[in-house]
C-alpha positions as semicolon CSV with decimal commas, in nm:
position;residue;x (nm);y (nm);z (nm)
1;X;-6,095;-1,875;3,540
2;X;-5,951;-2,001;3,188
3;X;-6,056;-1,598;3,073
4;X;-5,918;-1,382;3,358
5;X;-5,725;-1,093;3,206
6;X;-5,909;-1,119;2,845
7;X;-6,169;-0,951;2,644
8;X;-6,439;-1,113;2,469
9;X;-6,677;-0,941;2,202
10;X;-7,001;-1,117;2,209
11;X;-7,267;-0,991;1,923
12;X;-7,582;-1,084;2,007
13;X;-7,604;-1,159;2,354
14;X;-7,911;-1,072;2,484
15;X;-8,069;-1,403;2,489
16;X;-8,047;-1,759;2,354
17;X;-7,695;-1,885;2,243
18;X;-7,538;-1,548;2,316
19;X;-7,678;-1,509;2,726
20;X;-7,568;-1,864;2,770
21;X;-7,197;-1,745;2,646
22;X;-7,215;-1,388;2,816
23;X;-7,271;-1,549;3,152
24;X;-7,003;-1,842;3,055
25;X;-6,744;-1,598;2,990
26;X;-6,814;-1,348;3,317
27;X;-6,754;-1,673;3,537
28;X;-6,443;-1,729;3,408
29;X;-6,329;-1,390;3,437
30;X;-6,327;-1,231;3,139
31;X;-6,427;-0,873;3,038
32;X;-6,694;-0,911;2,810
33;X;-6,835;-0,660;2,546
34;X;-7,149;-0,745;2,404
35;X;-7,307;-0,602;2,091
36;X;-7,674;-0,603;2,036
37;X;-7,983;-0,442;1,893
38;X;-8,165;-0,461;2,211
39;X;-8,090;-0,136;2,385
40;X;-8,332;-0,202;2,693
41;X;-8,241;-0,580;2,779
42;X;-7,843;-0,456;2,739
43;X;-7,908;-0,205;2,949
44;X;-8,077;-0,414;3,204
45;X;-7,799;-0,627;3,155
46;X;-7,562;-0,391;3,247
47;X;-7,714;-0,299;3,573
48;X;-7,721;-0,657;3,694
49;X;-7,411;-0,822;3,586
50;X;-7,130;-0,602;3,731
51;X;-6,839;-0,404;3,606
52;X;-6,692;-0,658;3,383
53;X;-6,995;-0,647;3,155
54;X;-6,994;-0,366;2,893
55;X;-7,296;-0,335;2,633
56;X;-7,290;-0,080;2,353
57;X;-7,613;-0,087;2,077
58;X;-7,507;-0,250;1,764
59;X;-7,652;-0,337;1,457
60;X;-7,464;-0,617;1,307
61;X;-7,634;-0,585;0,956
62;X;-7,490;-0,247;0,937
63;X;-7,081;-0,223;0,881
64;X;-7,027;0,126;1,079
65;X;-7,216;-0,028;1,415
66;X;-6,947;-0,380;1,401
67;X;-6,667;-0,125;1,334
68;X;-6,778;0,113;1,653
69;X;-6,849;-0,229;1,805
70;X;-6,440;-0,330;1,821
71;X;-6,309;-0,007;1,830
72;X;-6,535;0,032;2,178
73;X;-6,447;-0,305;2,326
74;X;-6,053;-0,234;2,250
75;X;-6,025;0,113;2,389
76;X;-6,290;0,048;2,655
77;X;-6,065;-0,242;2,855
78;X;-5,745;-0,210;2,677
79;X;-5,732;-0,451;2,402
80;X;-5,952;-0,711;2,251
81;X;-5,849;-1,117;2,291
82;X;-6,204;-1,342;2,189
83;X;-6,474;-1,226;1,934
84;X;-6,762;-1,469;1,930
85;X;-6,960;-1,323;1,607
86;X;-7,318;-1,497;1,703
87;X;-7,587;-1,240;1,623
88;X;-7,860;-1,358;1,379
89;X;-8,234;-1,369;1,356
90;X;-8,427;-1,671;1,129
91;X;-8,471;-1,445;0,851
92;X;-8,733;-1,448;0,578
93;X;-8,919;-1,794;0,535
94;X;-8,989;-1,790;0,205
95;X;-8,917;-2,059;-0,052
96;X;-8,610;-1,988;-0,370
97;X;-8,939;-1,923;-0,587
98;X;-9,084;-1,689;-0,378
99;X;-8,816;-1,492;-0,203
100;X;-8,775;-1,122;-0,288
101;X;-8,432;-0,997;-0,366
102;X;-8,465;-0,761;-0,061
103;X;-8,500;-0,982;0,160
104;X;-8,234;-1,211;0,029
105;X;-8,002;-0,895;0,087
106;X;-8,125;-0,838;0,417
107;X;-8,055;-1,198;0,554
108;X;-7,698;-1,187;0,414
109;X;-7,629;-0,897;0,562
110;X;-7,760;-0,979;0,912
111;X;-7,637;-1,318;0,846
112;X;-7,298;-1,395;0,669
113;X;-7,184;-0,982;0,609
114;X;-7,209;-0,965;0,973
115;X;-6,968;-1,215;1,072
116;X;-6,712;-1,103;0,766
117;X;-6,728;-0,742;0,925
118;X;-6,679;-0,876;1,250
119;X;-6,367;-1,044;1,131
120;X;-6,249;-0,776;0,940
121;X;-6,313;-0,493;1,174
122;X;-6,190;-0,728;1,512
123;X;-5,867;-0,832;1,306
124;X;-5,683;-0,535;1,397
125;X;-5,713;-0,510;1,758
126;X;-5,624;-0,888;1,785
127;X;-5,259;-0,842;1,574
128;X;-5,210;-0,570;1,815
129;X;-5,271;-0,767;2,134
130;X;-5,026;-1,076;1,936
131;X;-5,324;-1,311;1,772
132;X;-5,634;-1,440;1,965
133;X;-5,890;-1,624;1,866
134;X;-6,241;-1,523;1,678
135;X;-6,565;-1,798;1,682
136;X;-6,843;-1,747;1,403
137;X;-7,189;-1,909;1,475
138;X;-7,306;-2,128;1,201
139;X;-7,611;-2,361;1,139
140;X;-7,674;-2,769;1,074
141;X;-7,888;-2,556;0,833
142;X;-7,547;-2,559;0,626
143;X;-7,514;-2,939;0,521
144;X;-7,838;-3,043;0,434
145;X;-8,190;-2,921;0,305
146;X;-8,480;-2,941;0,572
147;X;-8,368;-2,778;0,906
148;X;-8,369;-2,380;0,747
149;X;-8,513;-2,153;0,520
150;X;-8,361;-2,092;0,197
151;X;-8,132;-1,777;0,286
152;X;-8,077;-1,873;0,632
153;X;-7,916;-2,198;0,519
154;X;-7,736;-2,038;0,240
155;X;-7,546;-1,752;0,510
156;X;-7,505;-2,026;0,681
157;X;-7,323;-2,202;0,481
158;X;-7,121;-1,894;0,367
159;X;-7,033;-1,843;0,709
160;X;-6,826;-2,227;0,692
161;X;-6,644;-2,102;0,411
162;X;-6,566;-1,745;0,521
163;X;-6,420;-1,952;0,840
164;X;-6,153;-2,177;0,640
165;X;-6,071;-1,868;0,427
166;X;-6,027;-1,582;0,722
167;X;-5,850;-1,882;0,972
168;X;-5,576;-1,911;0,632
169;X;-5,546;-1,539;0,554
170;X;-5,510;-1,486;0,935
171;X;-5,273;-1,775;1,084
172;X;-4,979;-1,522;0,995
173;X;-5,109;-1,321;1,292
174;X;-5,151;-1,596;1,506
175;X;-5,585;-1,558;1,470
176;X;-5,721;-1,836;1,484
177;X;-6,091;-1,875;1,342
178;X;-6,347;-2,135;1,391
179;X;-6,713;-2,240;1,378
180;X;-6,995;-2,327;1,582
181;X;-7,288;-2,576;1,407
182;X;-7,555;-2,575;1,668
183;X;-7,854;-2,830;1,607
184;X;-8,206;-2,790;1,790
185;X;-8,113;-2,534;2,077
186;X;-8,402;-2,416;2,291
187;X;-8,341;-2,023;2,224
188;X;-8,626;-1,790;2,082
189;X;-8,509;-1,804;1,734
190;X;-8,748;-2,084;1,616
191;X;-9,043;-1,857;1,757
192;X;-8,909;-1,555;1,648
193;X;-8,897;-1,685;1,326
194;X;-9,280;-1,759;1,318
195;X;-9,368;-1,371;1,483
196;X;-9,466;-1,539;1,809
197;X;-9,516;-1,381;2,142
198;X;-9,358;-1,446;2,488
199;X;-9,658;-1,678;2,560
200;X;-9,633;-1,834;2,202
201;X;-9,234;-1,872;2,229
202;X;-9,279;-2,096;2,554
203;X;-9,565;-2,302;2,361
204;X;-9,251;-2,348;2,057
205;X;-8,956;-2,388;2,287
206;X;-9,148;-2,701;2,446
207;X;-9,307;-2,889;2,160
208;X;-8,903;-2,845;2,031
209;X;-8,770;-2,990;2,371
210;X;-9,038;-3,264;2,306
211;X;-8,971;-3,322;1,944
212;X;-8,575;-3,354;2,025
213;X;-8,607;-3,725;2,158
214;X;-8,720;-3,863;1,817
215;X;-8,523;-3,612;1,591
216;X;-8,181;-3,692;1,724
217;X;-7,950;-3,968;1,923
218;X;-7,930;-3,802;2,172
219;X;-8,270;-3,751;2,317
220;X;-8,306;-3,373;2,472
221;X;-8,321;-3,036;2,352
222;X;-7,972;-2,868;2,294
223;X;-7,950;-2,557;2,540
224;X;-7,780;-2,225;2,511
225;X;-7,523;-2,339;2,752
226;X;-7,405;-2,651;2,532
227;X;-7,276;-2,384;2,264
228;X;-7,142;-2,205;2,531
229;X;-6,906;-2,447;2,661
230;X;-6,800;-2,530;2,224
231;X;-6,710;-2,153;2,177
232;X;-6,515;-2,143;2,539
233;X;-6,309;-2,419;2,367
234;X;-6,236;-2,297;2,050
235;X;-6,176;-1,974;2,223
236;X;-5,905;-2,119;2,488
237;X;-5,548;-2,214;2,503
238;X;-5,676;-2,597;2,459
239;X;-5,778;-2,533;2,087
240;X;-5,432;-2,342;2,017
241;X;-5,372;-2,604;1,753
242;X;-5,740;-2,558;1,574
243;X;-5,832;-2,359;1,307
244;X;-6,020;-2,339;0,999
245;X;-6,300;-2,597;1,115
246;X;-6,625;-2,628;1,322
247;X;-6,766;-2,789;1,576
248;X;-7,118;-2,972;1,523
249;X;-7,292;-2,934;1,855
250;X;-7,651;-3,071;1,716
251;X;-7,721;-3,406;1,941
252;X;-7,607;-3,628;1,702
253;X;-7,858;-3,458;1,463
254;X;-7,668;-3,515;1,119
255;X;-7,504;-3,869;1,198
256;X;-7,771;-4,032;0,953
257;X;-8,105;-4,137;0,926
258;X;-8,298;-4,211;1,195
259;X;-8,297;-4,579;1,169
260;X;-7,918;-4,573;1,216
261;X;-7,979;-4,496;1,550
262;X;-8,285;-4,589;1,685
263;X;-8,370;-4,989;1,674
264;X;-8,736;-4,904;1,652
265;X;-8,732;-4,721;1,302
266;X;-8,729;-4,924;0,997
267;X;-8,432;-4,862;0,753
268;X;-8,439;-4,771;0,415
269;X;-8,465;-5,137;0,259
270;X;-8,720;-5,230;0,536
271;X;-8,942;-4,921;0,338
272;X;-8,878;-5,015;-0,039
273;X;-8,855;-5,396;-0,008
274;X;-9,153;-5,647;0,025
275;X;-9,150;-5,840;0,355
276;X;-9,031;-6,161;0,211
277;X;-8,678;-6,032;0,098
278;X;-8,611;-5,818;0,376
């Protein structure tokens, strides 16, 4: 019960990465507050998981719904402690010489605006309960080309940045800000991304859980519950010494190549160099 007596905001947390931490954060007692686009499933949610679940419609893209967002969870149990600023969608696929400037605007704003809102807007609720601590979901997608679209990987990479800066401006108040990297997680995103139905979307999650082995060191599918237990961290008394950094939860995903880890693959030189010098 590391969470009994606190309140967590949770955007997003209707599925995926943001159920696995809803349900985390219940059993350890915590009041949690989720934000979310998805009236019907919150409201379904909020029939089923008792009285220390509280759901109010929000659309992170937008600035007023993160603002009534805060303000709610705050008044609602009495003060605000966590905020785990998660929500995000794949965004438009298409390539740096395709991509509309519309649709570049929209995925910063549902991507990398979001979280700075949420920061901005949770900020003072957590200098009036004495500091707490505030956990922005990230992406692999921000190191390296190949795992992301264009403007996802960009907010993504904003998001790192707007971590170290709000965990410096904040430390006065003793806030303490931090990121999550997830790698391959089996959540709806990858599907949703594509415009694939329920039956689709368990077609996707499996071929993913199958592709894991060879993708990574470690050889299964992440699962919602794996980010869960990184933001729980970061959001504890254990991490009261962390801030301004992220946590890679990806499998081992960006350690290097794949023959660094698996005997089987041949390495660079065994690729360029004819079989008598290798």
């Amino acid at each position: 019960m590391r969470f009994e007596g606190k309140t967590i905001v949770i955007t997003g947390g209707s599925s995926g990465i943001g159920r696995g931490t809803v349900d985390l954060f219940l059993r350890e007692g915590a009041e949690v507050v989720m934000g979310d686009i998805n009236a019907d499933e919150g409201s379904a949610m909020m029939s089923t998981l008792g009285d220390s679940f509280h759901f109010q419609k929000c659309d992170v893209s937008q600035e007023e719904d993160v603002k009534a967002l805060m303000d709610y969870a705050a008044e609602s149990t009495g003060g605000l402690d966590v905020v785990f600023n998660n929500a995000g969608a794949g965004g438009p696929r298409d390539a740096i010489d395709e991509i509309s400037g519309n649709d570049w605007d929209f995925a910063m704003a549902l991507l990398l605006k979001s979280v700075a809102m949420g920061i901005r807007h949770s900020a003072p609720h957590l200098k009036k309960r004495g500091g707490g601590a505030i956990i922005n979901t990230a992406s692999v997608c921000a190191f390296q080309a190949g795992f992301g679209p264009v403007a996802y990987s960009t907010a993504k990479a904003g998001v790192l940045h707007l971590t170290k800066l709000s965990a410096a401006e904040l430390a006065q108040y003793n806030i303490r800000v931090n990121a999550i990297c997830p790698g391959f997680i089996q959540t709806n995103i990858f599907a949703a991304t594509v415009g694939a139905n329920k039956e689709e979307a368990l077609q996707i999650n499996s071929v993913l859980g199958q592709a894991a082995a060879g993708a990574q060191p470690v050889s299964r599918p992440g699962v919602p519950g794996d980010i869960a237990e990184a933001v729980a961290y970061f959001a504890s008394d254990a991490a009261g010494f962390v801030t301004g950094t992220h946590l890679l939860v990806d499998g081992g995903l960006l350690v290097g190549t794949q023959s660094s880890w698996d005997p089987e693959a041949p390495g660079m030189l065994d690729a360029i160099l004819p079989e008598h010098l290798r």
